[in-house]
C-alpha positions in Angstrom: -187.4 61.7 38.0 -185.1 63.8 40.5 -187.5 63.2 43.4 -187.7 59.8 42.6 -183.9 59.3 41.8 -182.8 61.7 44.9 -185.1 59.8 46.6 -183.5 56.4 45.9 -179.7 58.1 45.9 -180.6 59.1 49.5 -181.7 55.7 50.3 -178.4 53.8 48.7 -176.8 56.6 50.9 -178.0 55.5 53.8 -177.7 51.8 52.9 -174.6 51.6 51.6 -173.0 54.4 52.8 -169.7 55.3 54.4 -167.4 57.4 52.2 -165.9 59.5 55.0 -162.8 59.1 56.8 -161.6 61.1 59.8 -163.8 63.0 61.8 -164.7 66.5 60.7 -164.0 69.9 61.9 -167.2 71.6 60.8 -170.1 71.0 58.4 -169.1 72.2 55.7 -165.7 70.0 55.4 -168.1 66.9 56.3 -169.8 67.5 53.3 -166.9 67.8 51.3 -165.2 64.6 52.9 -169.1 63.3 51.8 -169.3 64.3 48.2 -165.6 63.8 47.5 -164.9 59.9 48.3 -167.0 56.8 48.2 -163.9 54.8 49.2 -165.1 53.2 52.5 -168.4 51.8 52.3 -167.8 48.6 53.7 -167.5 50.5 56.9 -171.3 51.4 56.2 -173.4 54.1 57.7 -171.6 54.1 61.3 -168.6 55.4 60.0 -170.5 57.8 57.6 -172.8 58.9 60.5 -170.3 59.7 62.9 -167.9 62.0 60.5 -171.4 63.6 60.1 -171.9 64.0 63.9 -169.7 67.3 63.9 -170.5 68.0 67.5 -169.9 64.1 68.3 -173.4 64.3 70.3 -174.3 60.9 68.9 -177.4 62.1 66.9 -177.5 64.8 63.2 -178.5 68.0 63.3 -180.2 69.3 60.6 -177.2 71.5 59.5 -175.2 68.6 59.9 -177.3 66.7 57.6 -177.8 69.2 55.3 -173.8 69.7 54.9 -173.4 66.1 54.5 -176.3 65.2 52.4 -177.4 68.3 50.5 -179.6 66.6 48.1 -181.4 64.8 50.7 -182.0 67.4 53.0 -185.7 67.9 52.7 -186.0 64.8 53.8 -184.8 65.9 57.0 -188.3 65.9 59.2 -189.4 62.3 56.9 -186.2 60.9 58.6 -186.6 62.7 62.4 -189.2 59.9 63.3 -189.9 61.1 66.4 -189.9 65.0 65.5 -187.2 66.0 68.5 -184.9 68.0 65.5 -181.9 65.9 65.4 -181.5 62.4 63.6 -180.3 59.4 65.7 -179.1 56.0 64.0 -182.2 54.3 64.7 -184.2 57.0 63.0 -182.3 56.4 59.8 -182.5 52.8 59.9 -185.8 52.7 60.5 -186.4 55.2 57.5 -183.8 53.5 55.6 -186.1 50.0 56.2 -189.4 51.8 55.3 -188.0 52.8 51.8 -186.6 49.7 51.1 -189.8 48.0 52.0 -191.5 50.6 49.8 -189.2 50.3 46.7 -189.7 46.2 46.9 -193.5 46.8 47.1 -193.7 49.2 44.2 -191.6 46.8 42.1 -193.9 43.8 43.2 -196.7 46.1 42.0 -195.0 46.8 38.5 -194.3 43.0 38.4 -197.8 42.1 36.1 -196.9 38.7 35.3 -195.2 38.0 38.5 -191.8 36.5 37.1 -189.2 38.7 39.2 -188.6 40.9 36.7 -189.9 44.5 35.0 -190.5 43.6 30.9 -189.5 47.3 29.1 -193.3 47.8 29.2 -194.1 47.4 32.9 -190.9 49.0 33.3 -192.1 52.3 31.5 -195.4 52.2 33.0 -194.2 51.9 36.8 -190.7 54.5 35.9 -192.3 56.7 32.8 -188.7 59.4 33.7 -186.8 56.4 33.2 -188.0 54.4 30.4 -185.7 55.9 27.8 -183.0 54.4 29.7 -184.1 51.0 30.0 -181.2 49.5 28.8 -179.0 51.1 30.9 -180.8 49.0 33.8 -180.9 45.9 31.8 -177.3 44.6 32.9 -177.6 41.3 31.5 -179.5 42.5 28.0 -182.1 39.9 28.4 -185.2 42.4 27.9 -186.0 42.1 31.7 -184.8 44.3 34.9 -184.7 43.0 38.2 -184.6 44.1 41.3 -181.1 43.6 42.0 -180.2 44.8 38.2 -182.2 48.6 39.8 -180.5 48.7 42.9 -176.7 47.9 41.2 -177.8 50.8 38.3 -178.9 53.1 41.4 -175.6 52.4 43.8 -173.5 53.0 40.5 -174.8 56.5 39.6 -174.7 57.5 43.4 -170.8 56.4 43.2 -170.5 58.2 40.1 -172.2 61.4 41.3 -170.0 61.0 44.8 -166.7 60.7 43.0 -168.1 64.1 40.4 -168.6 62.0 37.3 -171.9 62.4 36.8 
């Protein structure tokens, strides 16, 4: 359940990101600026990526990364599509498009009678580490989660976890 749900807090990272205000000094205030505020994410991943740029080179190190995004950092060389060591904003859209493409295609998948939405039992078999919580992704308690009721539960415990709640 951690790789999965790092996995999927990475990805609502990089989609809705921001979070960051000011440009950073060094690394290590990024990633406080990072963990501590979730406040600007309508600004989106430009903002985000830039405050993470500390050197202002235009592309992420992978200290840089790391600093900012310490549970997603093995995910580093995944991201680094074209292997040259640094991250550019077209490798983490492309990744962030791969995992979203991937995430819609294992819910499709789950999806057994094809109506849109994961029943508790195609939800348990497709998520076993989360079927206890079931409920909690069933927003609208009508026995069914879809796949915008996954992504709201996912972008709320990142923005719990960013503010330290969770």
């Amino acid at each position: 359940m951690q790789k999965l749900a790092a996995s999927i807090a990475l990805s609502t990272l990089l989609l809705a990101a921001g979070a960051l205000a000011a440009p950073q000094a060094n690394a290590s205030d990024a990633a406080a600026q990072a963990n501590a505020s979730n406040a600007g994410r309508a600004k989106g991943e430009r903002k985000n990526f830039e405050a993470c740029d500390t050197n202002k080179d235009g592309f992420l190190t992978k200290d840089e990364f790391t600093a900012c995004f310490p549970r997603g950092a093995k995910k580093f060389d995944e991201i680094d599509a074209n292997k040259d060591g640094k991250i550019s904003k077209d490798d983490l859209k492309t990744y962030r498009e791969s995992k979203k493409e991937e995430r819609a295609a294992k819910f499709d998948n789950c999806d057994q009678d094809k109506d849109g939405a994961l029943n508790q039992t195609e939800f348990a078999s497709c998520y076993p580490r989360l079927a206890k919580r079931f409920d909690r992704f069933d927003a609208d308690k009508n026995g069914k989660v879809t796949k915008e009721e996954m992504k709201t539960r996912f972008s709320s415990q990142f923005a719990k976890r960013a503010a330290g709640k969770e």
